[in-house]
Each structure stands twice: as structure tokens, then as C-alpha cells.
TORKOL-150726 format. One line per field, with one value per atom (N, C-alpha, C, O): residue number from 0; atom name; x, y negated, z. Coordinates in steps of 0.05 Angstrom, whole numbers, plus 32768, in hexadecimal, padded with zeros to 4 digits. Example, Ala and Ser with C-alpha at 12.3 -4.5 7.8 and 13.67 -1.06 7.14 Angstrom:
! TORKOL-150726
num: 0,0,0,0,1,1,1,1
atomo: N,CA,C,O,N,CA,C,O
u: 8108,80F6,8108,811D,8101,8111,8102,810C
v: 8072,805A,8042,8042,802D,8015,7FFF,7FE9
w: 809C,809C,809C,80A9,808E,808F,809D,80A1
END
This chain:
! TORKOL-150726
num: 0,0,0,0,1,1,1,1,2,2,2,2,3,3,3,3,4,4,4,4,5,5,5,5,6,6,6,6,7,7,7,7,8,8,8,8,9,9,9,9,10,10,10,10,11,11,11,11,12,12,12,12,13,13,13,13,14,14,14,14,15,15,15,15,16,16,16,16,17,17,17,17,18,18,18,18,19,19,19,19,20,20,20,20,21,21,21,21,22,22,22,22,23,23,23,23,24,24,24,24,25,25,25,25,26,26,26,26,27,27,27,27,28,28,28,28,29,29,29,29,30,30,30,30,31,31,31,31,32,32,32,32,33,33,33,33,34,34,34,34,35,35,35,35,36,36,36,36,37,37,37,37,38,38,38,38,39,39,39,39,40,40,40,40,41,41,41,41,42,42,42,42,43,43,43,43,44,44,44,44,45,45,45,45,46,46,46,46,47,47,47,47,48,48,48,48,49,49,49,49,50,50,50,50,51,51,51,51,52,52,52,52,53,53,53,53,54,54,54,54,55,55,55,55,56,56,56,56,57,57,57,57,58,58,58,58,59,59,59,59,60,60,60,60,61,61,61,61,62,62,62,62,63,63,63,63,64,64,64,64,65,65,65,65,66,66,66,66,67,67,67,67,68,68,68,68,69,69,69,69,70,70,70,70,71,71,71,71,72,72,72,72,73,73,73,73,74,74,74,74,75,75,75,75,76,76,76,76,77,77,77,77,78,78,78,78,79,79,79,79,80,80,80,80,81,81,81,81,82,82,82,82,83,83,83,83,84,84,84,84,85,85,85,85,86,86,86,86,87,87,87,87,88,88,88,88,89,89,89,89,90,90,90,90,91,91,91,91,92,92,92,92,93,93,93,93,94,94,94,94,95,95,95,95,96,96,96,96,97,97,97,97,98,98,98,98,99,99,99,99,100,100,100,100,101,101,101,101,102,102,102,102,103,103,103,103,104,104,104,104,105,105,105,105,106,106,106,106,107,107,107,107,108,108,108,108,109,109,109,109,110,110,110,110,111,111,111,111,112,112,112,112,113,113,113,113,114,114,114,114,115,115,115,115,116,116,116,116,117,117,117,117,118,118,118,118,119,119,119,119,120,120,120,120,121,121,121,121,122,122,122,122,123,123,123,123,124,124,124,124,125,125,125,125,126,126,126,126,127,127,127,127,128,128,128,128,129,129,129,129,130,130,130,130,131,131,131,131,132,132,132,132,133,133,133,133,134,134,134,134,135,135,135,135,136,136,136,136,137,137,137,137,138,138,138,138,139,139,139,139,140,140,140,140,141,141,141,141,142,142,142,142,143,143,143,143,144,144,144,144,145,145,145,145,146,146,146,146,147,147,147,147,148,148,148,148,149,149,149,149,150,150,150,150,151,151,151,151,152,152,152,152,153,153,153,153,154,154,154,154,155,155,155,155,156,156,156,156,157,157,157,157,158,158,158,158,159,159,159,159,160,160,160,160,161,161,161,161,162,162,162,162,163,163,163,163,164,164,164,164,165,165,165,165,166,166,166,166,167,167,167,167,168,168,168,168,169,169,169,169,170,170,170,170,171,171,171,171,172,172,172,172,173,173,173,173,174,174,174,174,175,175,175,175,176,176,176,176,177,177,177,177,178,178,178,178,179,179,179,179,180,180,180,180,181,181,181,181,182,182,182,182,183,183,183,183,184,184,184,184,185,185,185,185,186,186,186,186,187,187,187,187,188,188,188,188,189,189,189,189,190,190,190,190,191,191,191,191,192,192,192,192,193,193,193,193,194,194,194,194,195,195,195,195,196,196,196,196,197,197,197,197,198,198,198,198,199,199,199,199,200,200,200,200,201,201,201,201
atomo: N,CA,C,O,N,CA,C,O,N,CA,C,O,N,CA,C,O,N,CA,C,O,N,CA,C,O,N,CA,C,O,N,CA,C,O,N,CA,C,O,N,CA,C,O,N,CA,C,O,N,CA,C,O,N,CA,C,O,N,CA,C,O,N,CA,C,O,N,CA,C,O,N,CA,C,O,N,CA,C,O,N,CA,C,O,N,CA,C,O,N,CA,C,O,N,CA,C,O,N,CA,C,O,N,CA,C,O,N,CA,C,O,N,CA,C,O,N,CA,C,O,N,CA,C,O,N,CA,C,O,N,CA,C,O,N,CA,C,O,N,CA,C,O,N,CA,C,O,N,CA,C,O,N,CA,C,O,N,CA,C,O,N,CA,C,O,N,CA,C,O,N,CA,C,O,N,CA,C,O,N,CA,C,O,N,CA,C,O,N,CA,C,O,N,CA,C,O,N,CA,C,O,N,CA,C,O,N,CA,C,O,N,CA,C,O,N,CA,C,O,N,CA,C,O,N,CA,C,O,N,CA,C,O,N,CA,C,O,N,CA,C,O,N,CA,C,O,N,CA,C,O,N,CA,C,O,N,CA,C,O,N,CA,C,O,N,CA,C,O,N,CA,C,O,N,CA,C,O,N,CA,C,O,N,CA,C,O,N,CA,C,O,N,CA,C,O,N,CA,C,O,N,CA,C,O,N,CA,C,O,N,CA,C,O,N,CA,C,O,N,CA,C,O,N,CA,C,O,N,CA,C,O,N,CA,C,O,N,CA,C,O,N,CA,C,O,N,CA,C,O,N,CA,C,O,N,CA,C,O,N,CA,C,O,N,CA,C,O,N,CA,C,O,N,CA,C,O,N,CA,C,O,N,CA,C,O,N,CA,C,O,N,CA,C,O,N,CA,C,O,N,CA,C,O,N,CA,C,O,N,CA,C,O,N,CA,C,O,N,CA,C,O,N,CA,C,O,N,CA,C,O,N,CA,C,O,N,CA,C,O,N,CA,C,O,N,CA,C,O,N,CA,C,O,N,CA,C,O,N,CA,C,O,N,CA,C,O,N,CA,C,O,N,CA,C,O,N,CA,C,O,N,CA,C,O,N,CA,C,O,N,CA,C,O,N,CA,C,O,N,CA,C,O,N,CA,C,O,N,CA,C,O,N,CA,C,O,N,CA,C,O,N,CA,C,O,N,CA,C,O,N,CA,C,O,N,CA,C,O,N,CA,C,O,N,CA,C,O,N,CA,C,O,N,CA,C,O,N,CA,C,O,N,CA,C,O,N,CA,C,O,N,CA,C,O,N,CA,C,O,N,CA,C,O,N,CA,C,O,N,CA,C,O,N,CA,C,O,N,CA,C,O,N,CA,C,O,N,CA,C,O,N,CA,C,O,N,CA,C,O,N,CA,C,O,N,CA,C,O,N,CA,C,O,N,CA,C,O,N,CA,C,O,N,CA,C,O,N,CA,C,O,N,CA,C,O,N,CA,C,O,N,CA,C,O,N,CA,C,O,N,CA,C,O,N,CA,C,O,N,CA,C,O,N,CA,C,O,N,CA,C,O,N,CA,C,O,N,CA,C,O,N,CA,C,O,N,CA,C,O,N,CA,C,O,N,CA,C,O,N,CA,C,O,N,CA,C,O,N,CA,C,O,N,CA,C,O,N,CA,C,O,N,CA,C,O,N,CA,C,O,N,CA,C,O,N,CA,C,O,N,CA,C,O,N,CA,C,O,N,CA,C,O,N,CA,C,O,N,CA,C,O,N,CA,C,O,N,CA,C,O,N,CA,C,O,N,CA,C,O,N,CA,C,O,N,CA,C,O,N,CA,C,O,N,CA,C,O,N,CA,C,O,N,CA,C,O,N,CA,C,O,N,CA,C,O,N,CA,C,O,N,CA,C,O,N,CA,C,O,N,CA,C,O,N,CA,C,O,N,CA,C,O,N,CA,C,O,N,CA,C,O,N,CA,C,O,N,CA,C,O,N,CA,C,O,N,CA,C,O,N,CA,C,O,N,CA,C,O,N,CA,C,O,N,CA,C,O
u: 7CB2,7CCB,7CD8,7CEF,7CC0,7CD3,7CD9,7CE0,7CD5,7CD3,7CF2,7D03,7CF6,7D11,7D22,7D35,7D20,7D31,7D35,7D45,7D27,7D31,7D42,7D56,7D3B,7D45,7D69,7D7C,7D65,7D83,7D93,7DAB,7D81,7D8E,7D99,7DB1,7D88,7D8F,7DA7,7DB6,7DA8,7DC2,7DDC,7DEF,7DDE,7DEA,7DFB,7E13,7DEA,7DF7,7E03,7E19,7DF2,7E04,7E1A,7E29,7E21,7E3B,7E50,7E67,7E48,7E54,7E62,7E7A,7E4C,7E5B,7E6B,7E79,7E67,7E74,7E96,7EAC,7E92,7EAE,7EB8,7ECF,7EA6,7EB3,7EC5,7ED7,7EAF,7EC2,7EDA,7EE7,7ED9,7EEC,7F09,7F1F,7F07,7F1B,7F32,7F4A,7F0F,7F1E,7F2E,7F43,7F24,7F30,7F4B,7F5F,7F4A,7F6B,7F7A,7F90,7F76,7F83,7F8E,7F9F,7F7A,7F81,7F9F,7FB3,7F9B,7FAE,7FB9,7FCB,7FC2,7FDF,7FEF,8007,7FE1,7FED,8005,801C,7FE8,7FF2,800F,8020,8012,8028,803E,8054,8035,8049,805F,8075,804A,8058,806E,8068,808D,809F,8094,8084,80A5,80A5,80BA,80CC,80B8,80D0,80E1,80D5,80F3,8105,8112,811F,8110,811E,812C,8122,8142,8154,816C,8169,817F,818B,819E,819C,81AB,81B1,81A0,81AA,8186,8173,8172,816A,817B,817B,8194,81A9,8196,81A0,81AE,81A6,81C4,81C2,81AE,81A8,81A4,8191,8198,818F,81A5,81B0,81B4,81BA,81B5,81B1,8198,8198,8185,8164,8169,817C,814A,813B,8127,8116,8135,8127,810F,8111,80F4,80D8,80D2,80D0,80D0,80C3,80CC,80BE,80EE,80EB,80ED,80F8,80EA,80E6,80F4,80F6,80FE,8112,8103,80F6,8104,80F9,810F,8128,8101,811A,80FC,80E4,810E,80FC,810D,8124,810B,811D,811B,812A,8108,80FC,8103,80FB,8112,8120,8105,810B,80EF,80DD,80DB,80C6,80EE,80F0,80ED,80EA,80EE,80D9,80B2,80A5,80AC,8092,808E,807C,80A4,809C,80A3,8095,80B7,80BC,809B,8091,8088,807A,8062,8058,805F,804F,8054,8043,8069,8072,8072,8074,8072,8078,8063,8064,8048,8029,8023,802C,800F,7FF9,7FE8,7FE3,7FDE,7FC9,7FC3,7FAD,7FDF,7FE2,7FE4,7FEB,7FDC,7FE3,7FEA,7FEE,7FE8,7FFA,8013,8014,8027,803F,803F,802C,805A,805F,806B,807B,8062,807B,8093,809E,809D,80BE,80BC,80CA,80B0,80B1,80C5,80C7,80D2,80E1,80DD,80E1,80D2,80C8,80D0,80C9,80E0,80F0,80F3,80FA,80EB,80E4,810C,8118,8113,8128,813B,8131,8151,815F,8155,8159,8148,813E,8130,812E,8113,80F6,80F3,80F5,80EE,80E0,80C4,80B6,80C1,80A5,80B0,80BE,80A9,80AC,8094,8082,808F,8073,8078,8080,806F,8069,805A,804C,805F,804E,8033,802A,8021,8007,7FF8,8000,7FE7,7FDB,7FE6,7FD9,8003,800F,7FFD,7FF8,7FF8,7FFA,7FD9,7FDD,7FC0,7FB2,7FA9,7FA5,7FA7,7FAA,7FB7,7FAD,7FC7,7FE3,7FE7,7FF8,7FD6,7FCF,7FF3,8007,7FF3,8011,802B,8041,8026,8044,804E,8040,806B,8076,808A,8095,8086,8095,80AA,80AC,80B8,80DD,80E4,80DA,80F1,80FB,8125,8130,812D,814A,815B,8157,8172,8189,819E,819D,81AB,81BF,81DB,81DE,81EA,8204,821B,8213,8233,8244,8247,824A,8246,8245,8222,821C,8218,81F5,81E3,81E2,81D3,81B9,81AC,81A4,81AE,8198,8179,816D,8170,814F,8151,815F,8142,8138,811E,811D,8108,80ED,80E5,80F2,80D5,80C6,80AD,80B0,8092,807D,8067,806D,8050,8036,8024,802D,8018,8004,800F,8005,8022,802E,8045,804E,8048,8071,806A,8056,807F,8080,809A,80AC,809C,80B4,80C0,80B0,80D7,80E9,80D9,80E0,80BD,80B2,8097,8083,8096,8083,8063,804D,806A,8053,8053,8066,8033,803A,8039,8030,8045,8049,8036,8031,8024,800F,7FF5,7FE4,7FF6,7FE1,7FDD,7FCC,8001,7FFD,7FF5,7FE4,800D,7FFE,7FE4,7FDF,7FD1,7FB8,7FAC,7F95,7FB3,7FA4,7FA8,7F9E,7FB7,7FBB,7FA8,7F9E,7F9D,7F82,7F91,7FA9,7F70,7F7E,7F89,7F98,7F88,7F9E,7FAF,7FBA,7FC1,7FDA,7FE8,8000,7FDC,7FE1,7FF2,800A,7FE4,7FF8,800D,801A,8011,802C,8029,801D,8031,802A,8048,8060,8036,8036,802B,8015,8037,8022,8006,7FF1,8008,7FE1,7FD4,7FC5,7FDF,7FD3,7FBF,7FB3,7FBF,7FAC,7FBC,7FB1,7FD3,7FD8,7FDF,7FDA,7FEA,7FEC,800B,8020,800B,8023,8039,8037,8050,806B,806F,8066,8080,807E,809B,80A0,80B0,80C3,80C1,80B0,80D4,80D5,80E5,80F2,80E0,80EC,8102,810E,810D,8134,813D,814E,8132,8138,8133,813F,811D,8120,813E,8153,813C,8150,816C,817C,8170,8184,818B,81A1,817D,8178,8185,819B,8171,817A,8198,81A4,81A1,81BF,81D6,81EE,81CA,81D8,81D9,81E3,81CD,81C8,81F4,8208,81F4,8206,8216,822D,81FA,820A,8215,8229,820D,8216,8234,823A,824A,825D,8267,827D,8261,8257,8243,822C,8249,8236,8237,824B,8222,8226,8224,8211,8246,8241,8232,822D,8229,821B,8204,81FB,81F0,81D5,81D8,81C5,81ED,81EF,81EC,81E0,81F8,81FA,81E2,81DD,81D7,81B9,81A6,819A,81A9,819B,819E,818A,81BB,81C1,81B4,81A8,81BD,81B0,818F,8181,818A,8164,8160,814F,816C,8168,8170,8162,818B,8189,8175,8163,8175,814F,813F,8137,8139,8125,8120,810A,813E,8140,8146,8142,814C,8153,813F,8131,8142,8128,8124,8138,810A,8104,8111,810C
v: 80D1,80C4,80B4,80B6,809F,809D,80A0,8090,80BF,80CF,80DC,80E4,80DD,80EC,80D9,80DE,80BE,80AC,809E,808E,80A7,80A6,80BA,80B5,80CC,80E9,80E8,80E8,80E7,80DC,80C5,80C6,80AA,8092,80A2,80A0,80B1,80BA,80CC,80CA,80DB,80F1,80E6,80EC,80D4,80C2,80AF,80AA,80A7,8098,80AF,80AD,80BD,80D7,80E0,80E2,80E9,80E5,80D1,80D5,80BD,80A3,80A5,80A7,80A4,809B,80B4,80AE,80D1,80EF,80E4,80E5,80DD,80D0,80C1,80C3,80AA,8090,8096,808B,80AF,80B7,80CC,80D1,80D8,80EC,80DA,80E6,80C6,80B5,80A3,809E,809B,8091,80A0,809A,80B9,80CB,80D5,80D7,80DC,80DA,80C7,80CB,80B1,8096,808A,8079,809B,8096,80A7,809E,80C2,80DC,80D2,80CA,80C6,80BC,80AC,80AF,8098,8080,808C,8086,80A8,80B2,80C1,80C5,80C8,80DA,80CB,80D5,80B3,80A3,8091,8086,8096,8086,8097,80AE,808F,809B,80A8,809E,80C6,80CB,80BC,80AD,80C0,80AF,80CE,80DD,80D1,80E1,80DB,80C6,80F3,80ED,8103,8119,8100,810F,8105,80ED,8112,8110,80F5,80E5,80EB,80D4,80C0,80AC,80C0,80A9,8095,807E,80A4,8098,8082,808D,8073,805F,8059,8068,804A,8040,802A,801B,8027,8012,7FF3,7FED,7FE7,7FD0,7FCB,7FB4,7FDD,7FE1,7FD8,7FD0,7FD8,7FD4,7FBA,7FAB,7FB7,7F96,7F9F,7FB0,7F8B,7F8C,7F79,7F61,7F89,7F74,7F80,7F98,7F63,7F6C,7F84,7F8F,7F89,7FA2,7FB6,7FCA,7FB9,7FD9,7FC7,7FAF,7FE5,7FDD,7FED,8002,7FE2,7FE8,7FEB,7FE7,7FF5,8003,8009,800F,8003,8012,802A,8021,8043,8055,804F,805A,803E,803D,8020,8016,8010,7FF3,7FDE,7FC6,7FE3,7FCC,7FC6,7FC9,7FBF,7FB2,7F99,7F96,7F84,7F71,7F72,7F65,7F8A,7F8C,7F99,7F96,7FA9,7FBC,7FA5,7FA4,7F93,7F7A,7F6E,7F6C,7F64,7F4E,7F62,7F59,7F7C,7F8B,7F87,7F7B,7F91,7F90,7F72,7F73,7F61,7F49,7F37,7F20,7F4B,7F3D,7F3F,7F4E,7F27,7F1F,7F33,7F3F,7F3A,7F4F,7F61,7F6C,7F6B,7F8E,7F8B,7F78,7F9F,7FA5,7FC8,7FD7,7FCD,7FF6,7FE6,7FD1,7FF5,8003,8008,8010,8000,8006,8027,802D,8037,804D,804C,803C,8058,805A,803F,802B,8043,8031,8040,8058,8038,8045,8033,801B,8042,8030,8046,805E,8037,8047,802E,8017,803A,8032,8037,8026,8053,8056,806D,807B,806D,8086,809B,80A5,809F,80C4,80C7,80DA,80AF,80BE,80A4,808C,80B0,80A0,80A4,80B9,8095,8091,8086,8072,8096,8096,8095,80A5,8084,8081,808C,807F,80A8,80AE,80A0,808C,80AF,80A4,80A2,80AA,809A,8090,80B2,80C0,80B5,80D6,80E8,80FC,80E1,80F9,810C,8125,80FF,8104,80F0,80E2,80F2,80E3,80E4,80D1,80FB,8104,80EE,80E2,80EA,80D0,80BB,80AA,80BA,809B,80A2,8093,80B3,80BC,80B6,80B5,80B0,80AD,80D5,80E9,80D1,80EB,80DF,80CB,80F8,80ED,8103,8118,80F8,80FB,8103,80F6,8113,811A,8122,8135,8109,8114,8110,8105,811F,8127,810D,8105,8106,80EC,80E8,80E4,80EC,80E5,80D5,80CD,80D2,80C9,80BF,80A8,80E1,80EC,80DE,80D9,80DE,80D3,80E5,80EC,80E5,80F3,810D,8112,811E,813E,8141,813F,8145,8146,8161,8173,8163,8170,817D,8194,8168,8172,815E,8149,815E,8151,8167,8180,8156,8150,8140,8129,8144,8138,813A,8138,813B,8145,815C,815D,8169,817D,8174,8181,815C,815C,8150,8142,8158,8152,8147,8158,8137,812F,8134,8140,8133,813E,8141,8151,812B,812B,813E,813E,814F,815C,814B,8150,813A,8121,8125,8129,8125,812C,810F,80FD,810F,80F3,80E9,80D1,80F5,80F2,80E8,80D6,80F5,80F3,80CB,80B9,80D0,80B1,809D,808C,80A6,808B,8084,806F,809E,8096,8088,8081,8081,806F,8055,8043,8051,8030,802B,803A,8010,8000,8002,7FFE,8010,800B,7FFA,8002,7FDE,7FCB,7FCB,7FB9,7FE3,7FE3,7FF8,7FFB,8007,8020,802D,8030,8038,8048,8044,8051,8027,8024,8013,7FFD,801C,8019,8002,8005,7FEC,7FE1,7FD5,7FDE,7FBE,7FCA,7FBB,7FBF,7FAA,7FA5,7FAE,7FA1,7FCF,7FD9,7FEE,7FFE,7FEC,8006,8028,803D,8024,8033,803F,8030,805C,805F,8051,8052,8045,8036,804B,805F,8042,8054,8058,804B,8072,8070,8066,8067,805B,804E,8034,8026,802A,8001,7FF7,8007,7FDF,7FDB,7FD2,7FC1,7FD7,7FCB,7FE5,7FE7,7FFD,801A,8024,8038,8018,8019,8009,8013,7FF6,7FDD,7FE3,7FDD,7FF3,8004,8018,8016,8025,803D,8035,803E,8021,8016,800F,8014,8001,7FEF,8011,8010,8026,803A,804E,8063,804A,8051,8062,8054,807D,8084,8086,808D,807A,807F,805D,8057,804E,8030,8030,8039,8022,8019,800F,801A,7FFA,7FF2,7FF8,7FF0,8008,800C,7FF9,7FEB,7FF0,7FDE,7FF5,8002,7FF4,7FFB,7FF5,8006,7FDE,7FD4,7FDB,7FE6,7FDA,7FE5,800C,8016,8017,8037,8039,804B,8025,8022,8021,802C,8013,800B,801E,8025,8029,8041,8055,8059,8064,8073,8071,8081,8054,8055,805C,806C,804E,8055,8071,8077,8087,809E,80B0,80C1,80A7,80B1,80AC,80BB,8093,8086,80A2,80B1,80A8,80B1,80CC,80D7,80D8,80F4,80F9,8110,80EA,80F4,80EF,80DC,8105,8109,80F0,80E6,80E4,80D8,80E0,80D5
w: 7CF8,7CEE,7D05,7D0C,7D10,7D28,7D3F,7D51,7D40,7D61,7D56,7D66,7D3D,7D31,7D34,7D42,7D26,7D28,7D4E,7D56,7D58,7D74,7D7E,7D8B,7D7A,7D84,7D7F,7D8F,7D55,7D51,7D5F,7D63,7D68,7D73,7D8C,7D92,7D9C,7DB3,7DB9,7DCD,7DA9,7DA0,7D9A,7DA8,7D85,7D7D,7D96,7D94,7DAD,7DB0,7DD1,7DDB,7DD9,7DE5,7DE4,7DF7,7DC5,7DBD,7DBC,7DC2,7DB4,7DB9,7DD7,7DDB,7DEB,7E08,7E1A,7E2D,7E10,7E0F,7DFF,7E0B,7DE8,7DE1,7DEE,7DF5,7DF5,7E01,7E21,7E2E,7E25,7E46,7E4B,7E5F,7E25,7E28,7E1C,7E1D,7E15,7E05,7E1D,7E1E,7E33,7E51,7E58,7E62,7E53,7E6A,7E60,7E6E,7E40,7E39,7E3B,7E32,7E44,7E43,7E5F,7E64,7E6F,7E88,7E8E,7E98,7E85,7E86,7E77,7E87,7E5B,7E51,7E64,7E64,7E77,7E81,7E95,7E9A,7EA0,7EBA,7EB3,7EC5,7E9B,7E94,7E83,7E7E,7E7A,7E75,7E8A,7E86,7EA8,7EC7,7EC2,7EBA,7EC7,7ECD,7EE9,7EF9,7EEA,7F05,7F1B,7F13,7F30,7F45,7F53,7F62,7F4D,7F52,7F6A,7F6D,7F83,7F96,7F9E,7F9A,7FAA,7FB2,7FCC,7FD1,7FDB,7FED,7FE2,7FF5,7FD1,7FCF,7FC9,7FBF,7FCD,7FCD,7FE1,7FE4,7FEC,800F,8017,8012,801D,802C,803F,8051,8048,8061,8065,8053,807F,8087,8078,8062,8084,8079,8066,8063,804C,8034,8027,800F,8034,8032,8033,8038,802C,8031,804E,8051,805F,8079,807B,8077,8081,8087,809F,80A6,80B0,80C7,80DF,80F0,80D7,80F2,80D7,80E0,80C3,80B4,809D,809A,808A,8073,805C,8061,8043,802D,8016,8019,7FFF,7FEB,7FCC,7FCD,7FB5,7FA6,7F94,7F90,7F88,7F85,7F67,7F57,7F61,7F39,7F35,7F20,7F46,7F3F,7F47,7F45,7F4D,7F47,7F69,7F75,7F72,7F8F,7F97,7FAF,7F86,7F86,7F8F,7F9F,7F79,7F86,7FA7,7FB8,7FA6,7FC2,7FD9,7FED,7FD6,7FEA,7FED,8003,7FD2,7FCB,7FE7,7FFC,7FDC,7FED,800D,801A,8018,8030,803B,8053,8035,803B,803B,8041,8031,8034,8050,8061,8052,8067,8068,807D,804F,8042,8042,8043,8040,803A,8013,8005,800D,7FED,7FF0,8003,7FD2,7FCC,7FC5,7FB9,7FCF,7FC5,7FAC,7F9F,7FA3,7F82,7F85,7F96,7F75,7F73,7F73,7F64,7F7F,7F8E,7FA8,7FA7,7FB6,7FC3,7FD5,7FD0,7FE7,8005,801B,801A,8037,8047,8063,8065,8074,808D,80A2,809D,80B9,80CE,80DF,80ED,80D8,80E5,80CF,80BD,80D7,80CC,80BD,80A7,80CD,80BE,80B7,80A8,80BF,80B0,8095,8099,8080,8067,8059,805B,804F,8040,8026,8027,8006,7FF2,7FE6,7FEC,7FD4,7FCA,7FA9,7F96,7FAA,7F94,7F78,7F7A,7F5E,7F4F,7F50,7F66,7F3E,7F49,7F3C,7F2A,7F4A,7F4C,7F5D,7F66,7F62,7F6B,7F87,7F87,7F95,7FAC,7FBC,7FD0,7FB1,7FB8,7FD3,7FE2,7FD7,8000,8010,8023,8008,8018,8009,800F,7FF2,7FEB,7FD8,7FDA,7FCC,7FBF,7FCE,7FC3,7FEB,7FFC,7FFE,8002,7FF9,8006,8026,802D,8030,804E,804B,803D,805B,805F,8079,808B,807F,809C,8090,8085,809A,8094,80B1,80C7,80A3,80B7,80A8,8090,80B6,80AC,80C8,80E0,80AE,80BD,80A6,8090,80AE,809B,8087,807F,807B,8062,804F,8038,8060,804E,8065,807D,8045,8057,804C,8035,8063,8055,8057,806D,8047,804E,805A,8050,806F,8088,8078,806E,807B,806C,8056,8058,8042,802F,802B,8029,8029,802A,8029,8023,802D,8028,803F,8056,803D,8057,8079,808F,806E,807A,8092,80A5,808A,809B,80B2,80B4,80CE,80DB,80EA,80EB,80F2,80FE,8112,8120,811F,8134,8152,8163,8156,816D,8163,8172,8149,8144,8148,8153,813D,8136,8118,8109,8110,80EB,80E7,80F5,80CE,80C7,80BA,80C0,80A6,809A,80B0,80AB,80C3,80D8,80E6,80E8,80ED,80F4,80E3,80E3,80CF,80B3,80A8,809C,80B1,80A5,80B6,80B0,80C8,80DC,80D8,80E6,80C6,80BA,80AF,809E,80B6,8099,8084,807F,8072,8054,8048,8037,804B,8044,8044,8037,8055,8054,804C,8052,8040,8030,803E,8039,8053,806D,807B,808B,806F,807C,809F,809E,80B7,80D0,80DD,80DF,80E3,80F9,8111,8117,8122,813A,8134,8140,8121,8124,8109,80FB,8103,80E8,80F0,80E2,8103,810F,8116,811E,8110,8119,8139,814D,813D,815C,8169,815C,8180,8183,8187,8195,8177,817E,81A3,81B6,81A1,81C0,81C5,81DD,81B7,81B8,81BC,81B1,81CF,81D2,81B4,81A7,81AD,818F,819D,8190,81B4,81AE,81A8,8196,81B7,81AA,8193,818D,817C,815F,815A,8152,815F,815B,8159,8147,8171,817B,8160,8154,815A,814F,8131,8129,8121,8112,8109,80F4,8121,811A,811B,8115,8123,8123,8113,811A,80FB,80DE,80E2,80E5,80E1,80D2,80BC,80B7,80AD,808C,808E,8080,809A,8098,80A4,80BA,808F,809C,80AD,80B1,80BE,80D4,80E5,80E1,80FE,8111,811F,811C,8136,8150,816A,8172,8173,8189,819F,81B0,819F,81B9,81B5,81C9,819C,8193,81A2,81AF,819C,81AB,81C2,81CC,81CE,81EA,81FD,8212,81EE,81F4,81F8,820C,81D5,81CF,81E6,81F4,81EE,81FA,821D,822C,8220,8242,823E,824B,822B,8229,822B,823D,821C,821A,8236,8240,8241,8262,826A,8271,826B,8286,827F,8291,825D,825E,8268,826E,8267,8268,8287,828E,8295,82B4,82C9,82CD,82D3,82EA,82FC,8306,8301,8317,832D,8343
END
């Protein structure tokens, strides 16, 4: 009687914790499918100055919660990215932080390679692990070299590899945002002599 009444306690409560993990597990998958997705497309994009500038780099959220993506960027700490986060160093290349699952390879960032003039901006490439940028550097490659604290996002004491650009030539680069109404000519100027130096023979 009570090798049975164990047997049943034992069964009994088997089932119990078989439910209890299949109940998590729908509950986890409702949450995940209740996250709005973050929708992006060729008018997502910006002029620079448009952004909230931290540090040298400009931020954006595409799902309104840009408060948190500032609170993130603007840590000592590091912290994740909220979904829809937007995070650009310069003109053309972005980082979009997908919803949460999307994309766990890249910690759910998608990367951006755009063409930008006037008129706005065209995506070039979108991707995950795959894209590479105009200097055929993948983008995925550099970012993972950031400590996890900072959820890929690279500056210079995040561990990542150092840009091979001087920051007055980001700087430069920046204030010359096309889609922005205001350019600084003198920021081109700059830009421009840097790029002779670099291109003309010793």
C-alpha cells in the first residue's frame, strides 16, 4: 500500500512540474508575441542633428521609448537597449535593436549600411551577422568585441578595435549629414583636406 501510494505521490507530482514547465513556456511565447514588432524602413532614418547626441554618437528610438534608450546610452555601466533603439556613429551606418528574440546572434541588433543624400536615406544593406560596410569590415565582427555591458555598442574604452579615422574626421563627417538642412561648410573643408593627405602619394 505504501510502495503504491509512493509510486502515485511520485507520478503525481511529475506531472505537476511537466505542466508547470509547459505553462512557463506558453507564457513566455505569449509575452514574446505580444512585444510589438519595431518596423523599419527607408524613412526611419534621420538627419543627424535630429538625434539625441551622447558622447560623439546620436541615438533615436523607432517605438517612442527614447527616454530609456538615452537612460541606456548615457550609463557609466552599460545596460541592453530597449527595442527600436537607433544608434549611429555617422551618416550611413546604423544599429537598430530589434525586438527581444529576434536576432540572439547580435544580442537582436540589425545593422544598416545606407546611401544618403538630400532627398533622405536608401538602405544599401540590412542584416545580422552578414553586413558589411563600405571599408568591407563586417559590422557584426567589430561590435562583438565590446564588453558585455555594453551590449555591442563600441567606444574607445569598450573593448572594441580602434576606428582608423581621427574624431575631427568623424566630427567632420557628422556636421555634413545631407539630409540636415544646414551643412557646415568648414566641417567639409576639413573633411576634404584629410581625405587628399590620405589619398596622395608620399
Amino acid at each position: 500500500m505504501q510502495a503504491s501510494d509512493s509510486f502515485s505521490l511520485g507520478t503525481l507530482m511529475r506531472y505537476f512540474y511537466a505542466i508547470a514547465s509547459l505553462m512557463m513556456a506558453f507564457s513566455i511565447s505569449a509575452q514574446a508575441a505580444e512585444q510589438p514588432g519595431v518596423v523599419v524602413t527607408e524613412a526611419s532614418f534621420k538627419c543627424l542633428s535630429e538625434m539625441i547626441p551622447v558622447r560623439g554618437f546620436f541615438v533615436d528610438n523607432l517605438s517612442g521609448d527614447i527616454d530609456a534608450t538615452v537612460k541606456v546610452a548615457q550609463s557609466s555601466v552599460g545596460g541592453v537597449y530597449p527595442p527600436g533603439s537607433v544608434v549611429q556613429l555617422v551618416p550611413t551606418e546604423v544599429m537598430v535593436k530589434r525586438e527581444t528574440g529576434f536576432s540572439p546572434v547580435t544580442k537582436d541588433w540589425e545593422f544598416f549600411e545606407l546611401d544618403v543624400d538630400k532627398q533622405g536615406s536608401s538602405i544599401r544593406k540590412r542584416g545580422f551577422a552578414e553586413v558589411n560596410n563600405r571599408f568591407k569590415k563586417n559590422c557584426f565582427a567589430c561590435h562583438l568585441a565590446a564588453k558585455p555591458e555594453w551590449d555591442m555598442i563600441c567606444e574607445k574604452d569598450h573593448g572594441c578595435e580602434k576606428l582608423p579615422i581621427p574624431q575631427h574626421v568623424i566630427t567632420a563627417i557628422q556636421k555634413t549629414d545631407p539630409r540636415c538642412k544646414v551643412s557646415d561648410a568648414t566641417a567639409m573643408q576639413r573633411f576634404t583636406s584629410w581625405m587628399v593627405r590620405k589619398i596622395s602619394p608620399n
